[in-house]
DSSP file (Angstrom, degrees, kcal/mol; ACC not computed):
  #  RESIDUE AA STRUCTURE BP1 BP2  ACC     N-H-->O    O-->H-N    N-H-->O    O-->H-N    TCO  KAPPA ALPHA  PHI   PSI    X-CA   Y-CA   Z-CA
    1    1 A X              0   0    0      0, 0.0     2,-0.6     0, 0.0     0, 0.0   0.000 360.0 360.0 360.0 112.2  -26.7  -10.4  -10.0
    2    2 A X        -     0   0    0      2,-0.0     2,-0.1     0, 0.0     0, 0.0  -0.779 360.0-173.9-139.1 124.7  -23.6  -11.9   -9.5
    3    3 A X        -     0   0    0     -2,-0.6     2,-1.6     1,-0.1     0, 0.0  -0.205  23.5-119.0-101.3 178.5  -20.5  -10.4   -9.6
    4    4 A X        -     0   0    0     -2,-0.1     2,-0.4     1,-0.1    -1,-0.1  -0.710  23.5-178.6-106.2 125.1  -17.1  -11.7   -9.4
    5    5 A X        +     0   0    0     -2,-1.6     2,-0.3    24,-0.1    -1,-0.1  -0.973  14.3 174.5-123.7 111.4  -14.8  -10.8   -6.7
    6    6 A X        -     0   0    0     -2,-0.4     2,-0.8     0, 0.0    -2,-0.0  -0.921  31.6-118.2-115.2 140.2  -11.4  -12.3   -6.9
    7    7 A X        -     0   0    0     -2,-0.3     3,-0.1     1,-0.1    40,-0.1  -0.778  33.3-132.2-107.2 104.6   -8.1  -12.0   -5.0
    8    8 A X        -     0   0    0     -2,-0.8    18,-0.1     1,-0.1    39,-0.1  -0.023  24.8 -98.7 -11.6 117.8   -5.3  -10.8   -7.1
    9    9 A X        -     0   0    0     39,-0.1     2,-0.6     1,-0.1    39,-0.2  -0.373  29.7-152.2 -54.2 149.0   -1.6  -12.5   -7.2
   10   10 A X        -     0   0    0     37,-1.7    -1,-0.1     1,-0.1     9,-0.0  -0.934  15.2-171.2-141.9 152.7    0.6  -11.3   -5.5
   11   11 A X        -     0   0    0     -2,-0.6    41,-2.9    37,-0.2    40,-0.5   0.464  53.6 -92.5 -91.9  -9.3    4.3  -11.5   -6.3
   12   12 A X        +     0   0    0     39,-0.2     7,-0.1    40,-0.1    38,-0.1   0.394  60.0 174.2 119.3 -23.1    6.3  -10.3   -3.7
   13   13 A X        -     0   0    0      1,-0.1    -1,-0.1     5,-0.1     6,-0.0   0.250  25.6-145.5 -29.1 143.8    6.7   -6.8   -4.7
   14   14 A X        +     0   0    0     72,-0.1     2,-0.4     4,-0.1    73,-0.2   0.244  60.5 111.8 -77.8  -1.6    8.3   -4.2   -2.6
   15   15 A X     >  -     0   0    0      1,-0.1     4,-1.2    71,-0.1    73,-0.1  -0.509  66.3-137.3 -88.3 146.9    6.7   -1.3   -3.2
   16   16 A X  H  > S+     0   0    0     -2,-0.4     4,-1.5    71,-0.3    -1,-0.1   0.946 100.7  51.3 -53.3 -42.4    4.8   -0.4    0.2
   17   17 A X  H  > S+     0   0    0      2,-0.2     4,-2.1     1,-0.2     5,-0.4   0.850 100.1  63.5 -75.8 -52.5    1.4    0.7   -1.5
   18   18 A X  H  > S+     0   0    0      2,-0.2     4,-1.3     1,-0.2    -1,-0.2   0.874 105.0  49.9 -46.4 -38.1    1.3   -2.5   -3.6
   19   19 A X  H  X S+     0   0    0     -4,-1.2     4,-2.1     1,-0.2    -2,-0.2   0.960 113.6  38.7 -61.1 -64.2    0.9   -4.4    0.0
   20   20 A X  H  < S+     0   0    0     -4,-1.5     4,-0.3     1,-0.2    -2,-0.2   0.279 112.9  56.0-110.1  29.7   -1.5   -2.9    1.4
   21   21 A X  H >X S+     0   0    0     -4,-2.1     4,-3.2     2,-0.1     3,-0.6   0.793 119.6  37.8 -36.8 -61.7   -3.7   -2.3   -1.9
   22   22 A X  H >< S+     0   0    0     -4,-1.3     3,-4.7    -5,-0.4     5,-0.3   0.922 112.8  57.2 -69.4 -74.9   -3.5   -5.9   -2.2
   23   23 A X  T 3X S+     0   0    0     -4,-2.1     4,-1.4     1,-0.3    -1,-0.3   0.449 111.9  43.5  10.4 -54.8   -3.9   -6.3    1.8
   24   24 A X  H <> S+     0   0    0     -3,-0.6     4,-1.1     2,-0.3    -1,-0.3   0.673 112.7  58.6-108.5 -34.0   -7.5   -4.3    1.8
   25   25 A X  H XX S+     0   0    0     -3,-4.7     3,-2.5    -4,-3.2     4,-1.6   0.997 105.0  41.0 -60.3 -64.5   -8.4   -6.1   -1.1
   26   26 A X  H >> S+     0   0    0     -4,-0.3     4,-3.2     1,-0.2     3,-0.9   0.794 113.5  52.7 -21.6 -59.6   -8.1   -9.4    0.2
   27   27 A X  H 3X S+     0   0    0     -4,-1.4     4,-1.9    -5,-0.3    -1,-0.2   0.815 110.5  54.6 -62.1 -30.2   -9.8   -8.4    3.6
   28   28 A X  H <X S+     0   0    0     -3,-2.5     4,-1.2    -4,-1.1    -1,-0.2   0.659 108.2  46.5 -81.9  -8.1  -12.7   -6.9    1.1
   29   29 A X  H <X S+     0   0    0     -4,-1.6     4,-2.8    -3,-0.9     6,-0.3   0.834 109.8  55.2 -95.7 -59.1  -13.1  -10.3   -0.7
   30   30 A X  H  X>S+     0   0    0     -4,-3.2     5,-1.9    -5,-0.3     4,-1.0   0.992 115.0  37.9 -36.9 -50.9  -13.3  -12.3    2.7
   31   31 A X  H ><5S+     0   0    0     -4,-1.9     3,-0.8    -5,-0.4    -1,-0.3   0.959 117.1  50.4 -82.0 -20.5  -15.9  -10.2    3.8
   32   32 A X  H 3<5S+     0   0    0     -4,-1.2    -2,-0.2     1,-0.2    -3,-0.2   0.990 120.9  41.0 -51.5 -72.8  -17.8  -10.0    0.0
   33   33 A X  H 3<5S-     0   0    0     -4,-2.8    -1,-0.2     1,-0.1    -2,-0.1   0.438 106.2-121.8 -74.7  18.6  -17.5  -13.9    0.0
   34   34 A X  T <<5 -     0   0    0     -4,-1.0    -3,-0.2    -3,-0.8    -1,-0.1   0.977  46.0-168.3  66.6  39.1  -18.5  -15.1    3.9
   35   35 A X      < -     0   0    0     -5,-1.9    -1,-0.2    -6,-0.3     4,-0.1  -0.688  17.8-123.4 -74.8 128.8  -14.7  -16.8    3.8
   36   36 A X        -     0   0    0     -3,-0.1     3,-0.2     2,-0.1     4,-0.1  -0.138  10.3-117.6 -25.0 147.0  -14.5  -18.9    6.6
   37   37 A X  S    S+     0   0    0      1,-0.2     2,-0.5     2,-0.1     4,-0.4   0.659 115.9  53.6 -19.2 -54.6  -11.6  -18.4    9.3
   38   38 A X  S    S+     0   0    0      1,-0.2    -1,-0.2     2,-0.1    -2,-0.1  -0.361 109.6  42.6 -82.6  37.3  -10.3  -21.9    8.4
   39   39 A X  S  > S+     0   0    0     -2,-0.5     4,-2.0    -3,-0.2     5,-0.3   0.069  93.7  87.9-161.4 -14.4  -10.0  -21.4    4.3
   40   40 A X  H  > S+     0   0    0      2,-0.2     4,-2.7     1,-0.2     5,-0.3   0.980  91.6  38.5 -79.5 -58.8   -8.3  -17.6    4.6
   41   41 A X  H >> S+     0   0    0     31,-0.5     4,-2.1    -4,-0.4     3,-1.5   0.952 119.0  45.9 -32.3 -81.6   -4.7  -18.6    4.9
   42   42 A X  H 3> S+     0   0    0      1,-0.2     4,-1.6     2,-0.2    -2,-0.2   0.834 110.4  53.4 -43.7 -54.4   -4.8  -21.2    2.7
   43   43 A X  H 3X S+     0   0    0     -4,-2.0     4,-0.5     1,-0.2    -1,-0.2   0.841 112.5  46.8  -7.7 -67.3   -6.8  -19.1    0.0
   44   44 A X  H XX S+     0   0    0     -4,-2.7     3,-1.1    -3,-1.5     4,-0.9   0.965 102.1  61.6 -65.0 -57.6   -4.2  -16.5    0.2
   45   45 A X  H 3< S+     0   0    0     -4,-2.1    -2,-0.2     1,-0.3    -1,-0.2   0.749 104.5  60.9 -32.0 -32.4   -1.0  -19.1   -0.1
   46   46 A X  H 3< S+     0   0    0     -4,-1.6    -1,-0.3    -5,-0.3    -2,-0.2   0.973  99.3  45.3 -43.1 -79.5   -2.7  -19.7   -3.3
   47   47 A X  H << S+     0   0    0     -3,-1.1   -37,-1.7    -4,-0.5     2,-0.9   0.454  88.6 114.3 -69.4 -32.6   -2.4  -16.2   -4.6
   48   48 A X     <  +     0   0    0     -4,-0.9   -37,-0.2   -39,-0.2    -1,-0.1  -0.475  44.6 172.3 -40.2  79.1    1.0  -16.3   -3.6
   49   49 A X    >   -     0   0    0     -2,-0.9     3,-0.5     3,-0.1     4,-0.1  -0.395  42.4 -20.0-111.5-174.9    3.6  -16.2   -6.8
   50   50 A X  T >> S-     0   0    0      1,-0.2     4,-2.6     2,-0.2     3,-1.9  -0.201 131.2  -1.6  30.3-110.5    7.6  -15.8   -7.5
   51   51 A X  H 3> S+     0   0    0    -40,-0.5     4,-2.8     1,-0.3     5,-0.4   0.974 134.6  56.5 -94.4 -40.9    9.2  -14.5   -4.7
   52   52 A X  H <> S+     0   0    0    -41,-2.9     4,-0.5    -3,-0.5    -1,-0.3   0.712 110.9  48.5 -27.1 -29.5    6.2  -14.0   -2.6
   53   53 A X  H <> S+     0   0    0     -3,-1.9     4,-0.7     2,-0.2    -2,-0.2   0.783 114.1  48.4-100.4 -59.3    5.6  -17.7   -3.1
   54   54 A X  H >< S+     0   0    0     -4,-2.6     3,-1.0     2,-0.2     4,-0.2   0.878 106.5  50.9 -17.5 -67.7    9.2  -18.4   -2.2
   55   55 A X  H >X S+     0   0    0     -4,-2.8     4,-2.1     1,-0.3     3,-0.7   0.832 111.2  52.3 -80.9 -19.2    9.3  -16.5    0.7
   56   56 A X  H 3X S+     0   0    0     -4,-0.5     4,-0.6    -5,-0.4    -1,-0.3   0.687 106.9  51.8 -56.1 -20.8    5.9  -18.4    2.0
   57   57 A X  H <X S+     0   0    0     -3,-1.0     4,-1.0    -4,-0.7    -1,-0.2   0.254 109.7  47.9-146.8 -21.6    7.2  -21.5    1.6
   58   58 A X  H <> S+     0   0    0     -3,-0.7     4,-2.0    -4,-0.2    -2,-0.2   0.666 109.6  55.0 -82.0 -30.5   10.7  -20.6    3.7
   59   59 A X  H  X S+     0   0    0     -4,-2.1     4,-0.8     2,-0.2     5,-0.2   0.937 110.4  44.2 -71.4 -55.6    8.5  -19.2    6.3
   60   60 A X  H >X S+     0   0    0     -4,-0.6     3,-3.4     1,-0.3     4,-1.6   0.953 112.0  55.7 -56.4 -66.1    6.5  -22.9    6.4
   61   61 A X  H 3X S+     0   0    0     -4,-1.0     4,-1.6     1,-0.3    -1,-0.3   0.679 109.1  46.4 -50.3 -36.0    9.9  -24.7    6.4
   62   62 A X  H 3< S+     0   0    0     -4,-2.0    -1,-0.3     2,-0.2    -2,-0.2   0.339 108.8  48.9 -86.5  16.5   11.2  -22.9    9.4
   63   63 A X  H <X>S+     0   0    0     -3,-3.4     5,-2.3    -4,-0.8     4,-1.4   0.665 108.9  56.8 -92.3 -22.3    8.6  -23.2   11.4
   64   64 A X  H  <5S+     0   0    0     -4,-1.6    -2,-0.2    -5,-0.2    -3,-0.1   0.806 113.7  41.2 -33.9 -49.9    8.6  -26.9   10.5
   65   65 A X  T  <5S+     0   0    0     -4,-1.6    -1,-0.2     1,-0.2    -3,-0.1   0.624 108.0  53.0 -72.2 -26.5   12.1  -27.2   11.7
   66   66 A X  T  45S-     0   0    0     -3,-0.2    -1,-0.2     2,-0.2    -2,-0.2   0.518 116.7-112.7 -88.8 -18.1   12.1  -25.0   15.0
   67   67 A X  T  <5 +     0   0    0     -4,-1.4    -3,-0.2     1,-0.2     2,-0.2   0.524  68.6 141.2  99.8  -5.1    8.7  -27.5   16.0
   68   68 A X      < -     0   0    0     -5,-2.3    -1,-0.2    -6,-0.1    -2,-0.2  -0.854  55.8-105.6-105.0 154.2    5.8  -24.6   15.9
   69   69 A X        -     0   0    0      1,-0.3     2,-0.2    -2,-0.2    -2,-0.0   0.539  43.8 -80.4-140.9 179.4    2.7  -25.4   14.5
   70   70 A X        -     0   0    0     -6,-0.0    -1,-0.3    -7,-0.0     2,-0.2  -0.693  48.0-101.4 -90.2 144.4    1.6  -24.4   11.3
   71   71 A X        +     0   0    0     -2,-0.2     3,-0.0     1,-0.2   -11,-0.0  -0.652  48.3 166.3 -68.3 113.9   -0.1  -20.3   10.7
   72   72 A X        +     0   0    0     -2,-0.2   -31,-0.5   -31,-0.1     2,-0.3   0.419  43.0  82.6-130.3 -29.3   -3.5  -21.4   10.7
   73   73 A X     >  -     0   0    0      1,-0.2     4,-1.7   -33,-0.1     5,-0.2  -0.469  67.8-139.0-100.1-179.9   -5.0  -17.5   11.1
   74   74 A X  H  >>S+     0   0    0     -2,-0.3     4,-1.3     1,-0.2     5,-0.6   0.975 109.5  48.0 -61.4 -65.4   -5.6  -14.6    8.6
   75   75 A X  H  >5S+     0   0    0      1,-0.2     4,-1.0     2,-0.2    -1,-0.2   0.835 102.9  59.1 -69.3 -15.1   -4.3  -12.0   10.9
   76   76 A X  H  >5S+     0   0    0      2,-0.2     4,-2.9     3,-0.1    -1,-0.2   0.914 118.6  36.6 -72.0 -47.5   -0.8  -14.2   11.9
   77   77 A X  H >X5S+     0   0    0     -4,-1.7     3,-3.8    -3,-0.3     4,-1.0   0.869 103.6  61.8 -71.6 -90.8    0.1  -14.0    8.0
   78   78 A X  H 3X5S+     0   0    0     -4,-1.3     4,-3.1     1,-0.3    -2,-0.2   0.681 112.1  48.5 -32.7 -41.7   -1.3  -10.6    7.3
   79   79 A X  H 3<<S+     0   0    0     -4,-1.0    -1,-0.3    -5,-0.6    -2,-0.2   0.949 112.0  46.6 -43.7 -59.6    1.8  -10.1   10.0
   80   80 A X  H XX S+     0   0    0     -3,-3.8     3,-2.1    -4,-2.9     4,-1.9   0.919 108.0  54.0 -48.6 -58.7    4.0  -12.1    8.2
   81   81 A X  H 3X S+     0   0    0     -4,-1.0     4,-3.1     1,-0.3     3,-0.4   0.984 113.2  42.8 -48.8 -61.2    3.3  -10.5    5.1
   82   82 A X  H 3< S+     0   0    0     -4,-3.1    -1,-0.3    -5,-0.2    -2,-0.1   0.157 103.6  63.3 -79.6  37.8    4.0   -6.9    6.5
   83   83 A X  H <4 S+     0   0    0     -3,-2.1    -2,-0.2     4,-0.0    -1,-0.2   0.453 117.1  29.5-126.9 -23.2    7.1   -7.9    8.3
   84   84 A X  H  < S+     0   0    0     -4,-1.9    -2,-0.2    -3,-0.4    -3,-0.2   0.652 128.7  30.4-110.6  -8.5    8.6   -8.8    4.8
   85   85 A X  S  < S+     0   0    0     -4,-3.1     2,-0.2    -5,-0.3    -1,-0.1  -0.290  92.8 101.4-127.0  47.7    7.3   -6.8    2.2
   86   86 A X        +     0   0    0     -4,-0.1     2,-0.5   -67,-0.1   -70,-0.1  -0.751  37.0 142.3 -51.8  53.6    6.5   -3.7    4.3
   87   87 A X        -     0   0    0     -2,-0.2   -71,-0.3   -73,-0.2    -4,-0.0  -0.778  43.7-141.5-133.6  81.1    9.2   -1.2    3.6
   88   88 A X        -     0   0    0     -2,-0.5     2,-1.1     1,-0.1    -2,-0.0   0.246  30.7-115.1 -38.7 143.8    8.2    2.3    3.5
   89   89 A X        -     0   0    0      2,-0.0     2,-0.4     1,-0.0    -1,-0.1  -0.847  22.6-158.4-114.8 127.3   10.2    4.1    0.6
   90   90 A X        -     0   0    0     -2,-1.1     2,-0.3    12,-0.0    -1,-0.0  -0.936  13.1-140.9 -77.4 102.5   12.8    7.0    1.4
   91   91 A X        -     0   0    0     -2,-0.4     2,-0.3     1,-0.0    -2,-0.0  -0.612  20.9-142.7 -82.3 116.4   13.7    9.4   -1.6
   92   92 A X        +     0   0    0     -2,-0.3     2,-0.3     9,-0.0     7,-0.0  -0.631  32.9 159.4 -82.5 152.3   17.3   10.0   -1.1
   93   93 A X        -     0   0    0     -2,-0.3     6,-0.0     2,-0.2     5,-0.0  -0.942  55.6 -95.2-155.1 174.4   18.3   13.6   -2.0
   94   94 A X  S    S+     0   0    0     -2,-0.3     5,-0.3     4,-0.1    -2,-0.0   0.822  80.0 125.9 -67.8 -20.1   22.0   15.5   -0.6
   95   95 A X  S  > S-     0   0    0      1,-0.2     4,-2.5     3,-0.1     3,-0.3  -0.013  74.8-123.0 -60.4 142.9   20.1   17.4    2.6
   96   96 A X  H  > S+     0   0    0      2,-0.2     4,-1.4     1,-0.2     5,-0.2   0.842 112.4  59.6 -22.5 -46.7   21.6   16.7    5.7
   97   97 A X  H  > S+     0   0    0      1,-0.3     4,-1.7     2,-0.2    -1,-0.2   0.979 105.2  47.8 -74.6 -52.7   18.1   15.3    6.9
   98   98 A X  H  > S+     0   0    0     -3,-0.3     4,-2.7     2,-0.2    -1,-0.3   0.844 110.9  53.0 -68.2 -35.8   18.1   12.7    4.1
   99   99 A X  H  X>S+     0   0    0     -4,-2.5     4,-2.2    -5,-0.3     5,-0.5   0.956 109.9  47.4 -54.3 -81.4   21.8   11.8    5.2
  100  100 A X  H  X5S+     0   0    0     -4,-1.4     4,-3.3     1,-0.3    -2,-0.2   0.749 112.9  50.3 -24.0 -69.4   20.7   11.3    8.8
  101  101 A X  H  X5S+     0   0    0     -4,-1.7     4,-1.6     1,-0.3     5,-0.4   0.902 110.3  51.8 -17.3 -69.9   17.4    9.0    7.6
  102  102 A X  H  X5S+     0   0    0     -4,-2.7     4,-1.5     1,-0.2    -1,-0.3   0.871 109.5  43.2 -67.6 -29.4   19.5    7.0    5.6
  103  103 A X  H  X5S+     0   0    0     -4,-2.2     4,-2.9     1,-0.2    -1,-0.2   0.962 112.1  56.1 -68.7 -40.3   21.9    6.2    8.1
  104  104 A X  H  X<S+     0   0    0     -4,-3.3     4,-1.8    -5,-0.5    -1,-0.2   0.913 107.3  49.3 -20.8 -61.7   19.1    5.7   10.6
  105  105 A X  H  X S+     0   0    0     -4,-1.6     4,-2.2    -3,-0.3    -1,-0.2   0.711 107.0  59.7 -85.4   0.7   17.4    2.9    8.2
  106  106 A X  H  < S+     0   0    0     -4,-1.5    -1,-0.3    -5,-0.4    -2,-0.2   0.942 111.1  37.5 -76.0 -37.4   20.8    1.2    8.0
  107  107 A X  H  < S+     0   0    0     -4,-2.9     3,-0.5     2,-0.2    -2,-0.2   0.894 108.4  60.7 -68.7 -31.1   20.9    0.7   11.5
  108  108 A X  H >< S+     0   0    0     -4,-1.8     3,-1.7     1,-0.3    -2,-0.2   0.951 115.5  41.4 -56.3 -66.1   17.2   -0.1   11.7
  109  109 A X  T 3< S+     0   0    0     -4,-2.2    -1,-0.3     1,-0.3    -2,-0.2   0.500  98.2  63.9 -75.5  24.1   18.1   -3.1    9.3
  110  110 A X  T 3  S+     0   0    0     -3,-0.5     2,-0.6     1,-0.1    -1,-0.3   0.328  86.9  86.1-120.2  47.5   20.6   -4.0   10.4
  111  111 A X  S <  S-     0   0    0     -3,-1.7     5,-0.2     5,-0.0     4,-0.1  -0.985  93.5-102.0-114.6  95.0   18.5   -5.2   14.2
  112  112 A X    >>  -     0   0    0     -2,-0.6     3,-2.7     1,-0.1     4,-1.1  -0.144  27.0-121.8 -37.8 125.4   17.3   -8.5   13.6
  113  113 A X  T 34 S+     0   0    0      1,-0.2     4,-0.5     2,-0.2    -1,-0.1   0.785 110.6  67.4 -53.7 -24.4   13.4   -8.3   12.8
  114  114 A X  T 34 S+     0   0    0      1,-0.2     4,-0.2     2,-0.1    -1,-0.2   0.557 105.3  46.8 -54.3   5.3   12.7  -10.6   15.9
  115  115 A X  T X4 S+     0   0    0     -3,-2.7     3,-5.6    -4,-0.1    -1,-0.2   0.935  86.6  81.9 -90.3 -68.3   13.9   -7.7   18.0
  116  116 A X  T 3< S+     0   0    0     -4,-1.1     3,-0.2     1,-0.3    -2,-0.1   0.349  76.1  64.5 -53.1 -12.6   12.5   -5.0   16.9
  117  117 A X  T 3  S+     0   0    0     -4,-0.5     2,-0.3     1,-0.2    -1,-0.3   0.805  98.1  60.8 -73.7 -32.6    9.2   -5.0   18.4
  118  118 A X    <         0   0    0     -3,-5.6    -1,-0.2    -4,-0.2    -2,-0.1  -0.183 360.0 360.0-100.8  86.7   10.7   -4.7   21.5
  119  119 A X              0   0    0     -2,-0.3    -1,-0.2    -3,-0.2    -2,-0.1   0.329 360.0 360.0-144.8 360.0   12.4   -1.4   20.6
């Protein structure tokens, strides 16, 4: 019996759920197919289109430029990946509580992401 397990493109989307769908898949296709350690990045870079594909491909070029090595594990991307298309969605409505939030995630963005880990 053999069935086909294949890893979905993915485009860059923004919706939070959409990430780590695709995220869980991926991890479920690695372990379905044995993927080496050494093939998993690349694999995924693949699967990477439009702005997802873009933003991979800026990521490469500045580390190129700064001197640091190339993202050679699974889990160093999977980082990457949620550190830009990770953005838990806020439904604005008039309460006072929703004010407060939003001004909150304005400040939140406006903290360069290399920071914000140590916060």
């Amino acid at each position: 019996m053999d069935l086909k397990a294949e890893i979905s493109k993915f485009k860059g989307q923004r919706n939070p759920n959409d990430l780590l769908d695709w995220l869980n898949t991926v991890e479920r296709v690695f372990e379905y197919k044995d993927v080496p350690n050494d093939k998993k990045v690349k694999l995924v870079a693949l699967k990477l289109q439009r702005y997802a594909f873009i933003w991979w491909n800026n990521v490469l070029s500045k580390r190129t430029r700064k001197r640091k090595g190339k993202i050679r594990s699974w889990r160093k991307m999977r980082e990457k990946l949620k550190g830009n298309f990770f953005h838990p969605i806020i439904s604005k409505t008039t309460t006072p509580s929703s004010i407060i939030l939003d001004k909150k995630l304005r400040v939140w963005k406006s903290i360069p992401v290399s920071l914000r880990s140590l916060l």
